[in-house]
C-alpha positions as CSV (number, residue, x, y, z in Angstrom):
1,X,21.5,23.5,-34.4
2,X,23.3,23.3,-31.4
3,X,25.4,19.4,-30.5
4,X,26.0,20.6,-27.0
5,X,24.4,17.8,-24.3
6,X,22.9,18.2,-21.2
7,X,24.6,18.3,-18.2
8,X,24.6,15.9,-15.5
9,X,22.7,18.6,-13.3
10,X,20.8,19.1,-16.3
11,X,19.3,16.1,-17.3
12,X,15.9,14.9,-16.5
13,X,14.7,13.4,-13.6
14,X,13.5,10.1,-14.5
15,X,16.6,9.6,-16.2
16,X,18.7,10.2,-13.6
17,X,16.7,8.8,-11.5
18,X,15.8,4.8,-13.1
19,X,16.1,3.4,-16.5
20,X,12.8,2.0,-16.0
21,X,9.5,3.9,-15.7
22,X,7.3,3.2,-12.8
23,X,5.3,0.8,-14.2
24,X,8.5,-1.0,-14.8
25,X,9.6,-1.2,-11.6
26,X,6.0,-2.8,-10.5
27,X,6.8,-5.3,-13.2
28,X,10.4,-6.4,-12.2
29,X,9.4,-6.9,-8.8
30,X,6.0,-8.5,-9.1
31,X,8.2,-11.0,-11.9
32,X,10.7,-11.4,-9.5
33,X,8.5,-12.3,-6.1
34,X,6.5,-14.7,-8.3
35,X,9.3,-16.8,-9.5
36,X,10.7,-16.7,-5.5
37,X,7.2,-18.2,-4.9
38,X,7.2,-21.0,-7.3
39,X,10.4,-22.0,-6.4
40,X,9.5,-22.4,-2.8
41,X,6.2,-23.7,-2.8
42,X,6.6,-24.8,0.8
43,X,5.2,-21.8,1.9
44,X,2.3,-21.7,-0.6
45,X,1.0,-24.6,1.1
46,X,1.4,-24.1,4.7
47,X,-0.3,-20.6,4.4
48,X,-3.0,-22.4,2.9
49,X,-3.4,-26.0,5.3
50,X,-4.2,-24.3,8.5
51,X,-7.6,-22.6,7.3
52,X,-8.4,-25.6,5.5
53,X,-7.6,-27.5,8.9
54,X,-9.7,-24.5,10.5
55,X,-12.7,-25.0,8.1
56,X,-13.2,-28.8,8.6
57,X,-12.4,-29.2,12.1
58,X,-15.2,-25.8,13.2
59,X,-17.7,-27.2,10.9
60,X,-17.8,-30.8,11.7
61,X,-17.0,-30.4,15.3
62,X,-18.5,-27.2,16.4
63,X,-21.0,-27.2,13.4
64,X,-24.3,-28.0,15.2
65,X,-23.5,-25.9,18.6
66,X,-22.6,-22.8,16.4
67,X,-25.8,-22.8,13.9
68,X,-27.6,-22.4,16.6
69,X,-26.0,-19.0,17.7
70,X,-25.8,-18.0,14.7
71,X,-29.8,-18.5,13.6
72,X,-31.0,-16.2,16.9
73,X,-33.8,-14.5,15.1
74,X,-32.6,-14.8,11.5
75,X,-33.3,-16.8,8.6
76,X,-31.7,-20.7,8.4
77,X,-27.9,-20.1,7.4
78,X,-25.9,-23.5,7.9
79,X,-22.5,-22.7,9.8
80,X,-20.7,-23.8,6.7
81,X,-22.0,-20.7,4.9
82,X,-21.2,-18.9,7.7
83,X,-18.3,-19.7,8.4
84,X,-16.5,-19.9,4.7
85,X,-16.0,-15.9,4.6
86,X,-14.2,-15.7,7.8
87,X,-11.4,-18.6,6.5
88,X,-11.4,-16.5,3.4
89,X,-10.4,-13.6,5.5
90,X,-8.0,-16.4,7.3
91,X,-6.3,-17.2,4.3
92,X,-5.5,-13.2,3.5
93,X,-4.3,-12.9,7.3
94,X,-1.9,-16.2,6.4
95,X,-0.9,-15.0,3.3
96,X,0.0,-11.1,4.4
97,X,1.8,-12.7,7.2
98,X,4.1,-14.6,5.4
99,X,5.3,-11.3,2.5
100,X,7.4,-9.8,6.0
101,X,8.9,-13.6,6.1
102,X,9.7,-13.3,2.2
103,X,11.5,-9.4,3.1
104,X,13.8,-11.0,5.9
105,X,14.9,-13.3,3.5
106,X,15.8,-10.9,0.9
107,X,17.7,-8.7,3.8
108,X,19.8,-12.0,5.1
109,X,20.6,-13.2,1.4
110,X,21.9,-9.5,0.6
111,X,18.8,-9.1,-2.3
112,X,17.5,-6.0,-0.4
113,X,20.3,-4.2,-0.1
114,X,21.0,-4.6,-3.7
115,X,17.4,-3.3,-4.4
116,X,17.7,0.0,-2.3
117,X,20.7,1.0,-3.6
118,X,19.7,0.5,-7.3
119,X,17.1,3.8,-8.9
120,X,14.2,1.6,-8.5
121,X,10.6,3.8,-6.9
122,X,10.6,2.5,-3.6
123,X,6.7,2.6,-3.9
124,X,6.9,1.1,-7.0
125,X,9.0,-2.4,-4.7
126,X,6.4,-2.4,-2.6
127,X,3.6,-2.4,-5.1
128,X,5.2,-5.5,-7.2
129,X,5.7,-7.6,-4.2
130,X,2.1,-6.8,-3.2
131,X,1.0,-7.4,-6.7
132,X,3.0,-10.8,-6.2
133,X,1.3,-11.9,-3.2
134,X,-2.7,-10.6,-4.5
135,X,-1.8,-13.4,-7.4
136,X,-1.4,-15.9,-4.4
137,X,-4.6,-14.9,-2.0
138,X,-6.9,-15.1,-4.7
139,X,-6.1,-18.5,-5.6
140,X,-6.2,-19.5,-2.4
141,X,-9.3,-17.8,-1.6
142,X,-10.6,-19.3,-4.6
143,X,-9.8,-23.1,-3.2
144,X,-11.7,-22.3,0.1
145,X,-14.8,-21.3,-1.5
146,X,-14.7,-24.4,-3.1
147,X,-14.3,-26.7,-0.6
148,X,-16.4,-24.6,1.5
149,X,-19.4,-25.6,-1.6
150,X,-18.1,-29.2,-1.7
151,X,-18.9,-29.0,2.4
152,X,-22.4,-27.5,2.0
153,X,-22.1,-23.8,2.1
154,X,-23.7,-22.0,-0.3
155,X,-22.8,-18.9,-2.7
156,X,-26.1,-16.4,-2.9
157,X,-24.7,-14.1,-5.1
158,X,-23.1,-16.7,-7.4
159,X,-19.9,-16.7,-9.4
160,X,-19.8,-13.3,-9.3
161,X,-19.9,-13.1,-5.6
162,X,-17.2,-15.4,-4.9
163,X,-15.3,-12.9,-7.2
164,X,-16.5,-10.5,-4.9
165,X,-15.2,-12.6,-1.6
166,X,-11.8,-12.6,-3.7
167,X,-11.6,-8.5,-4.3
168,X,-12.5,-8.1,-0.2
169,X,-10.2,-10.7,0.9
170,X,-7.3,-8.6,-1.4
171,X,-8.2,-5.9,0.2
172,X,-8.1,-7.1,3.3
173,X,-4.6,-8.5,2.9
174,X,-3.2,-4.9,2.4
175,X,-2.7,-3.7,5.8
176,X,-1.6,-7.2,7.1
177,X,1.0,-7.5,4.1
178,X,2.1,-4.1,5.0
179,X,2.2,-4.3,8.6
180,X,4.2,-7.9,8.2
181,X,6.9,-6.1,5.9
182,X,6.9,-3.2,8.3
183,X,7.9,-5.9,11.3
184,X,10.5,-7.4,8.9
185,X,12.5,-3.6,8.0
186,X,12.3,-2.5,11.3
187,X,13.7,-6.3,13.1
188,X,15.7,-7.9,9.8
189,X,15.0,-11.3,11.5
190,X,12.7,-14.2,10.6
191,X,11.9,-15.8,13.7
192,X,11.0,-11.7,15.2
193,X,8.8,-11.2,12.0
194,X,6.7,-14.4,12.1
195,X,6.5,-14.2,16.0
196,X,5.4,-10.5,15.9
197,X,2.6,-11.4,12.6
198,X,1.5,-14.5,14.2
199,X,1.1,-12.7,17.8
200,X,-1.1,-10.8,16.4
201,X,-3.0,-13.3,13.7
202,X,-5.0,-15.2,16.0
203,X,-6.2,-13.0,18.7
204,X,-7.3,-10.5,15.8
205,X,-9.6,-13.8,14.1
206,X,-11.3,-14.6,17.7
207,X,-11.9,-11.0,19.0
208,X,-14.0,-10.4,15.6
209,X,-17.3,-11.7,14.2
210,X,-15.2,-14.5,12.4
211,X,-16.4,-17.5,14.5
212,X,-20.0,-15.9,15.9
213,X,-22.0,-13.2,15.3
214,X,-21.4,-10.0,17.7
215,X,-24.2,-10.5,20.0
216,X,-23.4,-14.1,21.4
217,X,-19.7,-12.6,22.2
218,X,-18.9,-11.2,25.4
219,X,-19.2,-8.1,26.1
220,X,-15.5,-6.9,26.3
221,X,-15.1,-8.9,22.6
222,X,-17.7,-6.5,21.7
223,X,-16.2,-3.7,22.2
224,X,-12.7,-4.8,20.8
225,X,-14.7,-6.1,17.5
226,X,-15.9,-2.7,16.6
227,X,-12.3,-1.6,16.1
228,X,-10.9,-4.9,14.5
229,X,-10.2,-5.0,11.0
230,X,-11.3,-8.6,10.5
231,X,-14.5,-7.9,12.0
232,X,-14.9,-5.2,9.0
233,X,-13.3,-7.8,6.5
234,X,-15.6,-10.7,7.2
235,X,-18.6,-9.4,7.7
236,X,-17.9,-7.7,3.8
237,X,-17.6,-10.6,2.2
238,X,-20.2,-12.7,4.5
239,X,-22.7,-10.4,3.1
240,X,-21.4,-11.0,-0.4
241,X,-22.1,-14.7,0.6
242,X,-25.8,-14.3,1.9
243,X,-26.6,-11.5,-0.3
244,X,-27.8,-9.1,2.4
245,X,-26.7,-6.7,5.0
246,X,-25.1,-8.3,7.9
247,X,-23.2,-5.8,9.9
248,X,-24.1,-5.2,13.5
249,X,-20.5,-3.2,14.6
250,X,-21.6,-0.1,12.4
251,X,-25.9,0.6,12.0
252,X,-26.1,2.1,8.7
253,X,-28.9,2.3,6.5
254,X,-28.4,4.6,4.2
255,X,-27.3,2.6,1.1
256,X,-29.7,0.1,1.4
257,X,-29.3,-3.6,1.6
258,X,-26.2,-5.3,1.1
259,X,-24.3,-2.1,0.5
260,X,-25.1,-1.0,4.2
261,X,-22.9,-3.8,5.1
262,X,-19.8,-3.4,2.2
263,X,-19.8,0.9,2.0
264,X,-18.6,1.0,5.5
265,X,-16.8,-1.9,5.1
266,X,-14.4,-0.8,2.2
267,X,-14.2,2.1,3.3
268,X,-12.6,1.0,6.4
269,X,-10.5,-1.2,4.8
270,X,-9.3,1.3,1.9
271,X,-7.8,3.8,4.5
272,X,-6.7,0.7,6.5
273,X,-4.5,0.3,3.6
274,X,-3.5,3.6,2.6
275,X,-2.3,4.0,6.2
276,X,-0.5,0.9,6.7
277,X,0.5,0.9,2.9
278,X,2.1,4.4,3.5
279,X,4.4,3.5,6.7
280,X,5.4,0.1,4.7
281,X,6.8,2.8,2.2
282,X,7.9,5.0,4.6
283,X,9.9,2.3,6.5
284,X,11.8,1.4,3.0
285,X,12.6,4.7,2.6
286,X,14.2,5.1,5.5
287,X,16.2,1.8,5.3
288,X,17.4,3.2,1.8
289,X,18.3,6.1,3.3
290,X,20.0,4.6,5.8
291,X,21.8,2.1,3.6
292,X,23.2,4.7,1.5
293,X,24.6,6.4,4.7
């Protein structure tokens, strides 16, 4: 039986390559950005306060203009109902925005450097930071719903539709958490990063369906609303919360009520993340490589 050992050149890849497997990797990361978030709880809260401040303030002060626009030729829905999804969809925008924030940290502190030049997946650092922040959105989705109930809006598809609000506004937080860490690789500074995520937060919420339905909007919004992300966000989980279809952007009728509303939906917001989710990698890639240079 031969004693002889592999080569260097000879040894297998994932050796080589990390002591840990891929799944491994997710772990240490998602561990690791969990623990950074406990310990600065600052940021947990501020994400959180200004769609709280949003719900309130729209609700009691523009609560009885609004239900009016939005009850043209439907059924009763209070503006509290109506209004609950699209801070849902805030509160993944808020959330997303601030993982680039977390990344320029890491870069100014030295942290990142010491991650891309350790065997680590570079996929497998994105995933556990994301799996980090999906921890965080769906606990604060979870607290919107239920103030959104303690304010009068109302759930039609129950417990497990507000699970359901949860899943969409995860989702949704992909290609804003990926974009927001794009910003941070490509500028390695924290005022650039929330400037640039920011910029881009609040125009995205009031040129969608978030506020009022499409045909009340201008007609310019109109046309930018088909092609925004939150319009395709919201209106997913606003028809988790009536329990119907509510789309207007895209006419589809092929799946049949509620699903004519979340097929399209997910689907946009599934290639939305791949695509996003891919140049996030991409982008750490080519800082490793770079770094290594």
């Amino acid at each position: 039986m031969s004693s002889e050992r592999p080569t260097a050149d000879e040894e297998p890849a994932e050796i080589t390559r990390s002591g840990n497997s891929f799944r491994g990797d997710v772990w240490v990361n998602f561990v690791r950005w969990n623990i950074k978030a406990v310990r600065n709880p600052f940021v947990l809260v501020v994400s959180l306060v200004q769609p709280i401040i949003f719900l309130v303030l729209f609700t009691q002060v523009f609560g009885q203009v609004a239900t009016g626009a939005v009850n043209q030729g439907a059924a009763e829905i209070s503006y509290e109902t109506y209004l609950v999804p699209a801070i849902c969809m805030q509160v993944a925008l808020a959330a997303a925005a601030t993982s680039g924030v977390g990344l320029v940290n890491d870069i100014e502190n030295g942290m990142f450097e010491k991650v891309l030049v350790s065997p680590m997946n570079r996929t497998a650092v994105f995933l556990g930071k994301t799996a980090a922040e999906v921890v965080r959105i769906a606990a604060q989705i979870l607290i919107i719903i239920g103030l959104g109930v303690l304010l009068g809006a109302e759930v039609a598809t129950g417990a497990v539709g507000a699970l359901g609000i949860v899943g969409v506004g995860i989702l949704f937080s992909f290609w804003f958490s990926a974009l927001s860490n794009t910003i941070a690789v490509i500028t390695k500074d924290q005022e650039s990063t929330i400037i640039g995520a920011n910029l881009l937060q609040f125009p995205l919420l009031f040129v969608s369906t978030a506020f009022l339905p499409l045909a009340v909007l201008p007609g310019w919004i109109q046309t930018v609303a088909r092609f925004n992300p939150v319009t395709y966000g919201v209106d997913a989980a606003r028809a988790i919360m009536l329990g119907r279809d509510v789309m207007t952007v895209v006419e589809i009728t092929a799946f049949g009520g509620i699903y004519d509303t979340l097929v399209p939906a997910v689907a946009v917001l599934l290639a939305l993340a791949v695509a996003f989710g891919s140049v996030a990698v991409h982008m750490l890639q080519r800082a490793s490589s770079a770094n290594v240079q």
